[in-house]
C-alpha positions as a Markdown table, in Angstrom:
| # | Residue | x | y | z |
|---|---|---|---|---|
| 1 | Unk | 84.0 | 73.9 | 37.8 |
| 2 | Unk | 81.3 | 71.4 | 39.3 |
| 3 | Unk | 81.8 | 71.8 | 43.5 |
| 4 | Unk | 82.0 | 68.0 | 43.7 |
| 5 | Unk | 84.1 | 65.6 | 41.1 |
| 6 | Unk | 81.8 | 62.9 | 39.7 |
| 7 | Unk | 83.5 | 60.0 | 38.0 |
| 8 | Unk | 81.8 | 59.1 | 35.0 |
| 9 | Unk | 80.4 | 55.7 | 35.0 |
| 10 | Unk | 83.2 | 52.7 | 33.3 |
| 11 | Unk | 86.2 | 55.1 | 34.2 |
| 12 | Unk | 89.1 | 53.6 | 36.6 |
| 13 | Unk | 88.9 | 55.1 | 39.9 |
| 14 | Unk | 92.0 | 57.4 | 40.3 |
| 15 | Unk | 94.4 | 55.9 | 43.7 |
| 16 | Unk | 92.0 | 53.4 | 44.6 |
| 17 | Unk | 94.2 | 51.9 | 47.0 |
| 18 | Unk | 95.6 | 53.4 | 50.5 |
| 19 | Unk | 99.3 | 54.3 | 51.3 |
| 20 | Unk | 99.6 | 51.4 | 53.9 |
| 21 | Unk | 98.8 | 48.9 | 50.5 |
| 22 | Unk | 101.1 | 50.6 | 48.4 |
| 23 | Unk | 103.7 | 50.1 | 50.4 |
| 24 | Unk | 103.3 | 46.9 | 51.5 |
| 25 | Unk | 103.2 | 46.4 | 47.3 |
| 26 | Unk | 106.3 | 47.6 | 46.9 |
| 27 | Unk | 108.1 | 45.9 | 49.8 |
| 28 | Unk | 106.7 | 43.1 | 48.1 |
| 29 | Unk | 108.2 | 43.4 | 45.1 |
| 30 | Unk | 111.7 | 44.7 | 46.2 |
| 31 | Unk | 111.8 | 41.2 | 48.4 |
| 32 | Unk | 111.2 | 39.3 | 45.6 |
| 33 | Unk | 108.3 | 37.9 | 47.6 |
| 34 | Unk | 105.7 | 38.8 | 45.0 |
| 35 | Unk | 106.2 | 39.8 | 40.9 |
| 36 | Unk | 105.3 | 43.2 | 39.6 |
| 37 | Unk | 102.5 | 41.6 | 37.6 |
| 38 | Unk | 101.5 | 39.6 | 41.0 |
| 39 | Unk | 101.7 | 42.3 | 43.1 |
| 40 | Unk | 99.5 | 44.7 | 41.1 |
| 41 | Unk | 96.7 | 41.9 | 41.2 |
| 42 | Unk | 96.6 | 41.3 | 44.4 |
| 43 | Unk | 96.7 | 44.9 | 45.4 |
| 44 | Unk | 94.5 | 46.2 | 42.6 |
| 45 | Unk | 98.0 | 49.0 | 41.5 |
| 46 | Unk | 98.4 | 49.2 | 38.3 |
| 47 | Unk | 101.5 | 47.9 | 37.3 |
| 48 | Unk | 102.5 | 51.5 | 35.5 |
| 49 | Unk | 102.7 | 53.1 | 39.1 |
| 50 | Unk | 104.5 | 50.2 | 40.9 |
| 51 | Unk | 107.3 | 50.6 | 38.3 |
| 52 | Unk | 107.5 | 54.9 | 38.8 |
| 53 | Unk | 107.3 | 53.9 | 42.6 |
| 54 | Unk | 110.2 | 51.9 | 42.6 |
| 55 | Unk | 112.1 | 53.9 | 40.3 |
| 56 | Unk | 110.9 | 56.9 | 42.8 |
| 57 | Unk | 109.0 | 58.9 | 39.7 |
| 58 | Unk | 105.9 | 61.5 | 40.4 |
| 59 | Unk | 107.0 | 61.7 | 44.3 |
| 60 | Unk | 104.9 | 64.7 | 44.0 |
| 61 | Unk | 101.3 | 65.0 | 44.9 |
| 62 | Unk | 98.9 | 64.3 | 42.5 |
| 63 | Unk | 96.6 | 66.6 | 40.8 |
| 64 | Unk | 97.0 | 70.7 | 41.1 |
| 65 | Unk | 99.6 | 72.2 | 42.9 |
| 66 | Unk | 98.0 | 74.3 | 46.3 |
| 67 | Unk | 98.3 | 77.8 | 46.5 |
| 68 | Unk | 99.9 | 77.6 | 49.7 |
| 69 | Unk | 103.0 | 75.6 | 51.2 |
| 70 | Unk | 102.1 | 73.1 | 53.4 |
| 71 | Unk | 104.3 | 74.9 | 56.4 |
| 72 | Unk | 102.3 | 78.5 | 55.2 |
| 73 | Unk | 98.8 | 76.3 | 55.8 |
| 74 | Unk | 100.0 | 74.6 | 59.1 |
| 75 | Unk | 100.4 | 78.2 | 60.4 |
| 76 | Unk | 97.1 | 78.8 | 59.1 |
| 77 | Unk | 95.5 | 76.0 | 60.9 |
| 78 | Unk | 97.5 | 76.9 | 64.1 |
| 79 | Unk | 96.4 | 80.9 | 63.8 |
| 80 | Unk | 92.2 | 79.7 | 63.5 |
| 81 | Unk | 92.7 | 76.6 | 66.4 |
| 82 | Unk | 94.3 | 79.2 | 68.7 |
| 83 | Unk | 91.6 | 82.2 | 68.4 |
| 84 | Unk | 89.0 | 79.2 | 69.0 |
| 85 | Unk | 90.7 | 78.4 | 72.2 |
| 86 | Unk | 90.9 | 81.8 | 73.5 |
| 87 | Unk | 86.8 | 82.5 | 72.7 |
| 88 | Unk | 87.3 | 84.4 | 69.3 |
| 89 | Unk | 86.2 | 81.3 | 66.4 |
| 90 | Unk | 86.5 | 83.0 | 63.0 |
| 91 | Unk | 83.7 | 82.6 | 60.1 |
| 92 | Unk | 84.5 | 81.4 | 56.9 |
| 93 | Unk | 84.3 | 85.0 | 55.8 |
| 94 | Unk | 87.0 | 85.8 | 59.0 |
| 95 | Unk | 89.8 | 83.2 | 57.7 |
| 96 | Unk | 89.4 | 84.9 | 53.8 |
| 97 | Unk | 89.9 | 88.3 | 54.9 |
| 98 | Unk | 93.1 | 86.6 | 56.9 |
| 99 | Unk | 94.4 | 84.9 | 53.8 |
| 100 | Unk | 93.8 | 88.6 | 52.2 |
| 101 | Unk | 95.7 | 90.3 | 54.7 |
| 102 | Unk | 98.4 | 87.5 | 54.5 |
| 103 | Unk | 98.8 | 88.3 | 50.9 |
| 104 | Unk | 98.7 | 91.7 | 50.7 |
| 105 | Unk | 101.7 | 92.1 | 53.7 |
| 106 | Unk | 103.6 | 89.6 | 51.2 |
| 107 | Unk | 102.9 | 91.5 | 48.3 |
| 108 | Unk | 101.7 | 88.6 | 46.3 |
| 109 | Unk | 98.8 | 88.1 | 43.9 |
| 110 | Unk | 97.3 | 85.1 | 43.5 |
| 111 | Unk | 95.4 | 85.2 | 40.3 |
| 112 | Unk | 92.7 | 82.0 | 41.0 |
| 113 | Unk | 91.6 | 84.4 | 44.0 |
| 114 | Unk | 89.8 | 87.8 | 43.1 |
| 115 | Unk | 91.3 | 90.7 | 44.9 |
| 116 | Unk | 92.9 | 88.3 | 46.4 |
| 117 | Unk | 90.1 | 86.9 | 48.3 |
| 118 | Unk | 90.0 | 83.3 | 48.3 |
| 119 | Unk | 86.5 | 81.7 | 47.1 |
| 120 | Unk | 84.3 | 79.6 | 48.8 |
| 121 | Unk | 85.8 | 76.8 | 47.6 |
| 122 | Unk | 89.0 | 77.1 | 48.2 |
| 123 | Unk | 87.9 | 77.3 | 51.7 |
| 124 | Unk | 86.0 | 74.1 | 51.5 |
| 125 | Unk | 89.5 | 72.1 | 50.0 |
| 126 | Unk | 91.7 | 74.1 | 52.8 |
| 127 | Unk | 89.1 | 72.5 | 55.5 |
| 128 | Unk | 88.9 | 69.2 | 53.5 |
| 129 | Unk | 92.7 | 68.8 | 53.7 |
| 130 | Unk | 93.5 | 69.4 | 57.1 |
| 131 | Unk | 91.0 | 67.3 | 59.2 |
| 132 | Unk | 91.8 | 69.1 | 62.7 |
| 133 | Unk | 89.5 | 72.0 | 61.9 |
| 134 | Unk | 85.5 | 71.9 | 61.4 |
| 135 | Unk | 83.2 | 73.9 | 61.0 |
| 136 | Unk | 80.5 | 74.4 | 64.3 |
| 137 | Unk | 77.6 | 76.5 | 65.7 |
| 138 | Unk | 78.8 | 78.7 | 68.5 |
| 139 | Unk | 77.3 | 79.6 | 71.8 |
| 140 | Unk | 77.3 | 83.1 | 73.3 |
| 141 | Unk | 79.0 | 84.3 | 76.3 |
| 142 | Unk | 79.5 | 87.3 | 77.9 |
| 143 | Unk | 83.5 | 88.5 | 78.7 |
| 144 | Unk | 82.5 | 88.3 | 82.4 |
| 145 | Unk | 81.1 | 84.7 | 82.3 |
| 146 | Unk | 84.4 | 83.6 | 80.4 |
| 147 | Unk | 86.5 | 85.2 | 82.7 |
| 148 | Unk | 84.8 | 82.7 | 85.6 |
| 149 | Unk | 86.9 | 80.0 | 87.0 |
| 150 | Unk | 86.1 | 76.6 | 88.3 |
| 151 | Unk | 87.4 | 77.4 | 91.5 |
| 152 | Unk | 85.1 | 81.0 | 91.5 |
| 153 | Unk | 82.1 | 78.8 | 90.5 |
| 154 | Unk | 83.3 | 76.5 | 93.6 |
| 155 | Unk | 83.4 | 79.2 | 96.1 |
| 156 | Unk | 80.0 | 80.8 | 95.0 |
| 157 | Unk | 78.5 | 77.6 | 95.6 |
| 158 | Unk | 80.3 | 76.9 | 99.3 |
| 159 | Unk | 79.7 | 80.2 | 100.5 |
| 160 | Unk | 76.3 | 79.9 | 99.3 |
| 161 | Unk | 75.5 | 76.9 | 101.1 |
| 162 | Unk | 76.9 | 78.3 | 104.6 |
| 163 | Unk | 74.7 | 81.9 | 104.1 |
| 164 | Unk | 71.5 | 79.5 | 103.5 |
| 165 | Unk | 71.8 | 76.8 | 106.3 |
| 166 | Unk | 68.7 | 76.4 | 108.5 |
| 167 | Unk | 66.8 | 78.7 | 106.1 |
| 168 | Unk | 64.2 | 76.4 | 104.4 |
| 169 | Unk | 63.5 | 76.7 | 100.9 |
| 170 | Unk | 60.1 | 78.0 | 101.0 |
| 171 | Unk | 61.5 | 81.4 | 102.5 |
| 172 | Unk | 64.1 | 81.9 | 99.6 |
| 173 | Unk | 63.2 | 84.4 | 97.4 |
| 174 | Unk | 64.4 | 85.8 | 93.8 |
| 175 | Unk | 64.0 | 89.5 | 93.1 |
| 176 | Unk | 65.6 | 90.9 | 90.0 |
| 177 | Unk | 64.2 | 93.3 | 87.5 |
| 178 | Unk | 63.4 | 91.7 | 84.2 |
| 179 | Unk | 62.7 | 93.2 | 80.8 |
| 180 | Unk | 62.5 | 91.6 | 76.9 |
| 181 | Unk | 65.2 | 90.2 | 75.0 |
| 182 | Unk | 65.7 | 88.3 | 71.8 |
| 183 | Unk | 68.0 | 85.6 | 70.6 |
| 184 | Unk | 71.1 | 86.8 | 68.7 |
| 185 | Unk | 71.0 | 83.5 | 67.1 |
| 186 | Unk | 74.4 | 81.5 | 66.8 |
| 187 | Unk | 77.3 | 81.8 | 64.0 |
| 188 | Unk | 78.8 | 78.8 | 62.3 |
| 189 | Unk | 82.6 | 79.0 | 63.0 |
| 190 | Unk | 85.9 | 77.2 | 62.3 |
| 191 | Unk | 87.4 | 75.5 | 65.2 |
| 192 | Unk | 89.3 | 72.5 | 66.4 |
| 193 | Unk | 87.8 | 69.6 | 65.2 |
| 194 | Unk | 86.1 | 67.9 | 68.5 |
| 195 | Unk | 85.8 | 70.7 | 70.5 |
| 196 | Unk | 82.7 | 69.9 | 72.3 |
| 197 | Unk | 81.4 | 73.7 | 73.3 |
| 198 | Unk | 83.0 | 76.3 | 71.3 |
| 199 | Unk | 81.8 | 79.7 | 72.6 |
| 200 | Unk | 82.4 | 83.1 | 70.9 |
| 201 | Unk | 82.8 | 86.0 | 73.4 |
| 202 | Unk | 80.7 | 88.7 | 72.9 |
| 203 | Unk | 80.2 | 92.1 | 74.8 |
| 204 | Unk | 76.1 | 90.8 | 75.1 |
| 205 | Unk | 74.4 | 87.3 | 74.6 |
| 206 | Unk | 71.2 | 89.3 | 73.7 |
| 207 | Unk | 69.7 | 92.6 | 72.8 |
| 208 | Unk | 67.3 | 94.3 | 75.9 |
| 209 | Unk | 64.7 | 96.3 | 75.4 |
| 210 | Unk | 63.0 | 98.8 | 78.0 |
| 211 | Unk | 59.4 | 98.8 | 78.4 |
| 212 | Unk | 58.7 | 102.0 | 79.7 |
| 213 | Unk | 55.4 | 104.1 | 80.3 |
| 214 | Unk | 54.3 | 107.6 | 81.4 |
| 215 | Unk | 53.8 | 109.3 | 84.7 |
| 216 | Unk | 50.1 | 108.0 | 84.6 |
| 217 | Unk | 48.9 | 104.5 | 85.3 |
| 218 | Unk | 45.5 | 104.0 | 83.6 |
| 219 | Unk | 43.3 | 101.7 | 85.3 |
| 220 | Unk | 42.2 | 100.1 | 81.3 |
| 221 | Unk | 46.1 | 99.1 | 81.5 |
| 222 | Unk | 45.5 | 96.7 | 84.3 |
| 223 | Unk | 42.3 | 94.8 | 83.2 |
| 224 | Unk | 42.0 | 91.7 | 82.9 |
| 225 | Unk | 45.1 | 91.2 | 85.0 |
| 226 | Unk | 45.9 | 88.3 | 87.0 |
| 227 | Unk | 44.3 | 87.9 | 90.7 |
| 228 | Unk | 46.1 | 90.3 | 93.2 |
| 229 | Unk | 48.7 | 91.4 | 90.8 |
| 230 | Unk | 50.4 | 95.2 | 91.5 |
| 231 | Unk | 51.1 | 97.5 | 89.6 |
| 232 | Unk | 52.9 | 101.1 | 90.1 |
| 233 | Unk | 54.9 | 103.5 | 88.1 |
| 234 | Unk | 57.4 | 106.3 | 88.3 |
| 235 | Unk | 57.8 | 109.4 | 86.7 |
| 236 | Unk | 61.6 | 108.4 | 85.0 |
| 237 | Unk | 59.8 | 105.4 | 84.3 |
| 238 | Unk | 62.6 | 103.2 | 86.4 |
| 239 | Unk | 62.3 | 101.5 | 89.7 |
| 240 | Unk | 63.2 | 104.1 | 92.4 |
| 241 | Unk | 62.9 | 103.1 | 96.4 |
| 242 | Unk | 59.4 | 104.3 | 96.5 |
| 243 | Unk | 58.0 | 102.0 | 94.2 |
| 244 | Unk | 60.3 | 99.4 | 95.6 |
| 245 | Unk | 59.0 | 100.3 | 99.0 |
| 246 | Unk | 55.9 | 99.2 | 97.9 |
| 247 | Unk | 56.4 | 96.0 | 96.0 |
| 248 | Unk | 58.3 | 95.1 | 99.6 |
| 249 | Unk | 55.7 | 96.4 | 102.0 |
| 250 | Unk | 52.8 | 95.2 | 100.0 |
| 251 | Unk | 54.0 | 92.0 | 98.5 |
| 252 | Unk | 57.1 | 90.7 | 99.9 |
| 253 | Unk | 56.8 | 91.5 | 103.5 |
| 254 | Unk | 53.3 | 89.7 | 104.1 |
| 255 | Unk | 54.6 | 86.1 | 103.0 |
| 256 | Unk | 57.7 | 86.7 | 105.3 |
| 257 | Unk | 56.1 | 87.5 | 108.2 |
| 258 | Unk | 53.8 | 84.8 | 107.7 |
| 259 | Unk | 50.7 | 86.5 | 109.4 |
| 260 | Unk | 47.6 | 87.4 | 108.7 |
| 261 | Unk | 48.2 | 91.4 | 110.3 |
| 262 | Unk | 50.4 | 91.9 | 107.5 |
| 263 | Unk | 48.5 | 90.8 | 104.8 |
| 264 | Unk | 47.4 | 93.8 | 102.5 |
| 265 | Unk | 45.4 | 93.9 | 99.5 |
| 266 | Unk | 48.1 | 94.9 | 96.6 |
């Protein structure tokens, strides 16, 4: 079964009209404004469906039957649009295993699916059919970064103003430990169609790794290192208040004080 329907060149295009001209065809006709035989002219219907129209005939939708109600894949829709909302976008693997598990409770067997897993695509006609989901690259966030609020992110940002006035920006420093990571890389997920961020909470954005070395600091380690760089170690191999004590006394403490008695050589 070819993923896309081609038409074959010379064949008439199947409903090559919208439901707004149909419509307006048959009120048309029923008014006595236009004939059958004018009416499918000017609106390019074939005459054949203007008379089952009218005599209400084939009110079903054409070509195969879906596996689903249209109620069973509302609630569908509704299920995947919510768990995007609250952080948690499925995969297209995500939403088959939830049509297996939907199955299975109901004790039903669909045989176009196997095991009961619908294919790939039958996801792509479910997705094609209702227009409110798409499918999008996800950011990353930790649980704690979701969980802040505008008005947390408003506070920070006050209180952090009123601890840095009359401090110019030259004295403001950043001291954090920092260590390797790599890029989990993103997932393509369903989700509301427009959503302009989706996230997917994860317990960690990225994996960390620990560089650590022995008890002894070789002095080939530190060649070709740049100009009055430091360097110390521990014996856990973590930062512990002594080598702390010296990044402070040695590094830190000379550029606030601001005077030449406290420079030392690091």
């Amino acid at each position: 079964m070819p993923t896309i329907y081609r038409r074959k060149p010379g064949s008439r295009r199947y409903i090559d009209y919208t439901n707004e001209q149909l419509q307006q065809c048959l009120s048309d006709v029923r008014s006595k404004t236009l004939t059958q035989r004018e009416a499918s002219i000017k609106y390019n219907i074939p005459r054949s469906t203007i008379k089952n129209k009218l005599k209400n005939k084939h009110r079903n939708k054409p070509g195969h039957p879906t596996v689903f109600t249209t109620e069973e894949e509302q609630a569908f829709v509704a299920h995947t649009t919510a768990l995007s909302e609250y952080g948690f976008p499925i995969t297209e693997i995500d939403l088959k295993i939830i049509i297996q598990n939907y199955l299975s409770s109901r004790g039903r067997q669909i045989k176009q699916f196997k095991n009961n897993v619908p294919g790939t695509e039958w996801v792509r006609g479910f997705l094609n059919r209702n227009k409110t989901l798409s499918r999008r690259l996800a950011n990353n966030i930790k649980k704690a970064r979701a969980a802040i609020s505008e008005q947390i992110i408003t506070d920070f940002i006050e209180n952090l103003n009123e601890e840095l006035k009359g401090i110019p920006p030259e004295n403001i420093y950043n001291y954090d430990e920092s260590n390797p990571t790599d890029d989990p890389g993103k997932k393509r997920v369903i989700c509301r169609r427009g959503a302009k961020y989706p996230e997917t909470v994860v317990n960690a954005t990225k994996v960390s790794f620990s560089v650590m070395f022995s008890e002894h600091l070789w002095s080939t380690w530190t060649d070709n290192s740049p100009n009055r760089a430091g360097y110390n170690r521990s014996k856990s191999g973590w930062m512990d208040s002594i080598t702390f004590e010296d990044w402070f006394m040695s590094h830190l403490l000379p550029r606030l004080c601001k005077c030449t008695c406290c420079d030392r050589v690091n």
